[in-house]
C-alpha positions as CSV (number, residue, x, y, z in Angstrom):
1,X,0.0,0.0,0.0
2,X,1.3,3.6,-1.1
3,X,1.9,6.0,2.1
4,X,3.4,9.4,1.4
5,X,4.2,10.3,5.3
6,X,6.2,7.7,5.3
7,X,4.8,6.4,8.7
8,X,5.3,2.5,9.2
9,X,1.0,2.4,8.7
10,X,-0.2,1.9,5.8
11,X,-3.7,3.5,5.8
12,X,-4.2,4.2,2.0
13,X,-5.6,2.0,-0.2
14,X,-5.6,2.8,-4.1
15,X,-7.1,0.9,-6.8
16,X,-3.6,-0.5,-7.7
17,X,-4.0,-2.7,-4.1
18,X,-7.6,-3.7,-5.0
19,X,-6.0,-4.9,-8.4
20,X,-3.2,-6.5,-6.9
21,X,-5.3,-8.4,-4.3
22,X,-7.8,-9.4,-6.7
23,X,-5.2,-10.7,-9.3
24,X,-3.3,-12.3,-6.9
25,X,-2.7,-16.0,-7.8
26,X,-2.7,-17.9,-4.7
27,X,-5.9,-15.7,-4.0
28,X,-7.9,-16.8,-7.2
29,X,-7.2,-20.1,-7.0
30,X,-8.0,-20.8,-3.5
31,X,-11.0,-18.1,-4.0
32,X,-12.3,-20.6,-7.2
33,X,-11.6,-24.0,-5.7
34,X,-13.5,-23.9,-3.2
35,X,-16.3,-21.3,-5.2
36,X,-16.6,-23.8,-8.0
37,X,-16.7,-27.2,-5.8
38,X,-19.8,-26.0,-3.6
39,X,-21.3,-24.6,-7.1
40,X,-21.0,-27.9,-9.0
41,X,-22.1,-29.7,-6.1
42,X,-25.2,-27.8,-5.6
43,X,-25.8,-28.0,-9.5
44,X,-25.9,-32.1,-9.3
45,X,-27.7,-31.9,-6.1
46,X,-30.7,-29.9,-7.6
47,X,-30.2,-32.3,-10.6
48,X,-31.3,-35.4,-9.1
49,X,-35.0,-34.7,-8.3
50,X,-34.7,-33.3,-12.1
51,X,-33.7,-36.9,-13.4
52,X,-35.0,-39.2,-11.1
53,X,-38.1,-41.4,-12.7
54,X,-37.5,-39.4,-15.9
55,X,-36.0,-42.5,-17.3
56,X,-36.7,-45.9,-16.7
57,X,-39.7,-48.2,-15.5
58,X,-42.6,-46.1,-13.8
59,X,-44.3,-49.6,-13.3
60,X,-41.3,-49.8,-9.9
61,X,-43.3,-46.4,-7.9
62,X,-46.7,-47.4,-8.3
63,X,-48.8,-48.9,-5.9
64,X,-51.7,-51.5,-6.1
65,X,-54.4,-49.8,-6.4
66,X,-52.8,-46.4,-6.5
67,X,-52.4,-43.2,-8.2
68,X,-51.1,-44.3,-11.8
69,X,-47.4,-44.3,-12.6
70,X,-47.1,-40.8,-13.8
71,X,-48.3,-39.2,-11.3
72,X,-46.5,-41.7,-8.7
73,X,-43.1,-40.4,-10.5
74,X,-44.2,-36.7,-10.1
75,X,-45.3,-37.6,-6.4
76,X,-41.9,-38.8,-6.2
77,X,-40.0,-36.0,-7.9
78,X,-41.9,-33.5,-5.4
79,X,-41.0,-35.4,-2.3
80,X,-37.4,-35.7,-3.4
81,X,-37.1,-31.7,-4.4
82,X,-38.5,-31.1,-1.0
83,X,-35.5,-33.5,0.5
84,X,-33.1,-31.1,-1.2
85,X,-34.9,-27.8,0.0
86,X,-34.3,-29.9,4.0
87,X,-30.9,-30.6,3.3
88,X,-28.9,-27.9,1.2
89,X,-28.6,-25.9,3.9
90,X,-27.0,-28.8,6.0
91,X,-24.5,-29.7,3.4
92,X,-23.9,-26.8,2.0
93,X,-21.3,-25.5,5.1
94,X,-20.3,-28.8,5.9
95,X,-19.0,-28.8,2.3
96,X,-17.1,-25.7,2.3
97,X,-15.4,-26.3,5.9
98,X,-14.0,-30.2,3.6
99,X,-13.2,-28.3,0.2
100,X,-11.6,-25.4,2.3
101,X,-9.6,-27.7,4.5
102,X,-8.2,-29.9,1.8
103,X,-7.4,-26.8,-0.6
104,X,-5.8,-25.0,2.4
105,X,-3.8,-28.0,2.7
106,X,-2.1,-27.7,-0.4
107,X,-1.5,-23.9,-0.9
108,X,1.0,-21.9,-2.3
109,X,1.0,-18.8,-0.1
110,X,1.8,-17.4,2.9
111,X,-1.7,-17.8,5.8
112,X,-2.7,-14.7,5.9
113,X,-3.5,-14.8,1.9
114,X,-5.3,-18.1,1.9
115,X,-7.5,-18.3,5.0
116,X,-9.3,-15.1,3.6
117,X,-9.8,-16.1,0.3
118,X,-11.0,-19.3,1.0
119,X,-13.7,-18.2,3.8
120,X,-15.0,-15.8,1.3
121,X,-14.7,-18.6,-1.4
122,X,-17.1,-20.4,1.0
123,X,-19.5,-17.6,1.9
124,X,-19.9,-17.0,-2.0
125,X,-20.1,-21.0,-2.8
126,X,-23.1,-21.2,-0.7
127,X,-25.0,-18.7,-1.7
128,X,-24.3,-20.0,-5.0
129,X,-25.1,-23.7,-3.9
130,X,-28.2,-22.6,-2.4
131,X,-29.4,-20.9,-5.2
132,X,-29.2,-23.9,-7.6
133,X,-29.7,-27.0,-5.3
134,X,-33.2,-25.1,-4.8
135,X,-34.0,-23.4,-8.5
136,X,-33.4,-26.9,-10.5
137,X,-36.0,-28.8,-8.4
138,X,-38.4,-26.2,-8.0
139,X,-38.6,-26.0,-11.9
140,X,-39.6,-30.0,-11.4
141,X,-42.5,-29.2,-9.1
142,X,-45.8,-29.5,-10.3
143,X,-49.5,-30.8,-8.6
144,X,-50.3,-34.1,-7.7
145,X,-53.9,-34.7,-6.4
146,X,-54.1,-36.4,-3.0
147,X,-50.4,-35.8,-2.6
148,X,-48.7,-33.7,-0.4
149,X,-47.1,-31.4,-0.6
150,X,-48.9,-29.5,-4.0
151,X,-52.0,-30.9,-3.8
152,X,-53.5,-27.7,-5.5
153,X,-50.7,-25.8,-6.7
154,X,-47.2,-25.2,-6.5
155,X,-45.6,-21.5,-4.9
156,X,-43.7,-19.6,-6.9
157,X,-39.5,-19.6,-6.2
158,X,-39.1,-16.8,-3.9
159,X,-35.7,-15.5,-4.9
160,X,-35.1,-13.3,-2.2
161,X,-35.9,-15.8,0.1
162,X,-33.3,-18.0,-1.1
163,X,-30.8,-14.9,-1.7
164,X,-31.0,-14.5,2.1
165,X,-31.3,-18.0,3.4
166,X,-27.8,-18.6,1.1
167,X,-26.2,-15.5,2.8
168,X,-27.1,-16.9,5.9
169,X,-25.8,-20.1,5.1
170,X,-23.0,-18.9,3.5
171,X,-22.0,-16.8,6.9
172,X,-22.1,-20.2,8.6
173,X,-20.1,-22.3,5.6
174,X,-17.3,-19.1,6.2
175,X,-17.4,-19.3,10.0
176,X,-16.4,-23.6,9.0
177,X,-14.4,-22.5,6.4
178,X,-12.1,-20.0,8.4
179,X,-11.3,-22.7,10.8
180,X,-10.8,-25.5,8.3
181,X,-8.5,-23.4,6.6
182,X,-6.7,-22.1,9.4
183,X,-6.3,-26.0,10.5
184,X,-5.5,-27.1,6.8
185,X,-2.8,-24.3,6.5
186,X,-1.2,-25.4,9.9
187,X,-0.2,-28.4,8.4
188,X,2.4,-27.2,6.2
C-alpha cells in the first residue's frame, strides 16, 4: 500500500492494491476452488429430483391400487425436491469447511492470503449452492392430487428468500471455512 508520510502504517488504499489483491494467484485459485466445488455440487444436487423417474420403468413407484405411474413419479420428484430444500442448507457449510480444509492444505501462499480467500470462497459458494440446489427442483415441481405437498398448486421460487437464506448459510459455511482453513494451513 502507497503511504506518502512515510509512517510504518499503511492506511491508503488505491485501486492498484484492489487490483493486486484481486489478481493475486494464490488468492484466485484458492478463492475458485472452493467457489466452484460447492457450485458444482449444488448444480448435481438440484439435478437429481430433475432426473429421477424421468428414465426408466414407472411400473417400480406405483402402488396396487394407487395413483397411476405418472403421477406416482411426479409424487416422487416432489418429495425428493422437498429432500433437497431440507438438506442444502446442512450440506452446503459442511462442504465448504472439507473443500476449504483440503485446498488450504495444499497452498501456495503465505496464511494470511489463503484463510481469507478461502472463507470468502465459501461464503460465495453457498450462496451459489443454495441458489441452484433449490432453482433446478423447483422447476420440477408440479401438482399431484391427494399428494402432499402441491395438492392444489405449487408456490412460486421466492428469490429473495433464497438470496437471504444462502447469505445466511453462506455466513455459517465461512465461519467452518475459516477454521478448516486455518487448521488445513497449519499443516504445512
Amino acid at each position: 500500500m502507497s503511504n506518502p508520510e512515510g509512517s510504518p502504517y499503511d492506511d491508503v488504499l488505491t485501486l492498484r492494491d484492489i487490483a493486486a489483491v484481486l489478481t493475486d494467484g494464490t488468492l484466485a485459485r484458492q478463492f475458485g476452488v472452493v467457489t466452484l466445488a460447492l457450485l458444482t455440487t449444488g448444480i448435481a444436487l438440484g439435478l437429481v429430483p430433475l432426473l429421477f423417474g424421468g428414465f426408466g420403468d414407472h411400473n417400480l413407484l406405483q402402488l396396487a391400487g394407487g395413483p397411476s405411474a405418472q403421477q406416482s413419479a411426479q409424487a416422487s420428484k416432489n418429495n425428493i425436491g422437498r429432500l433437497v430444500y431440507i438438506f442444502a442448507p446442512i450440506l452446503a457449510p459442511l462442504l465448504a469447511t472439507v473443500v476449504s480444509f483440503v485446498s488450504s492444505t495444499s497452498h501456495d501462499g503465505p496464511r494470511r492470503k489463503v484463510v481469507p480467500a478461502a472463507v470468502v470462497g465459501a461464503f460465495v459458494g453457498c450462496l451459489l449452492f443454495m441458489l441452484a440446489s433449490t432453482w433446478l427442483p423447483h422447476t420440477q415441481f408440479a401438482v399431484v392430487e391427494n399428494s402432499f405437498p402441491f395438492e392444489e398448486t405449487v408456490p412460486p421460487y421466492d428469490t429473495a428468500g433464497v438470496l437471504l437464506n444462502g447469505a445466511l448459510v453462506g455466513l455459517t459455511g465461512a465461519v467452518g471455512a475459516l477454521g478448516a482453513s486455518l487448521a488445513g494451513s497449519l499443516l504445512d
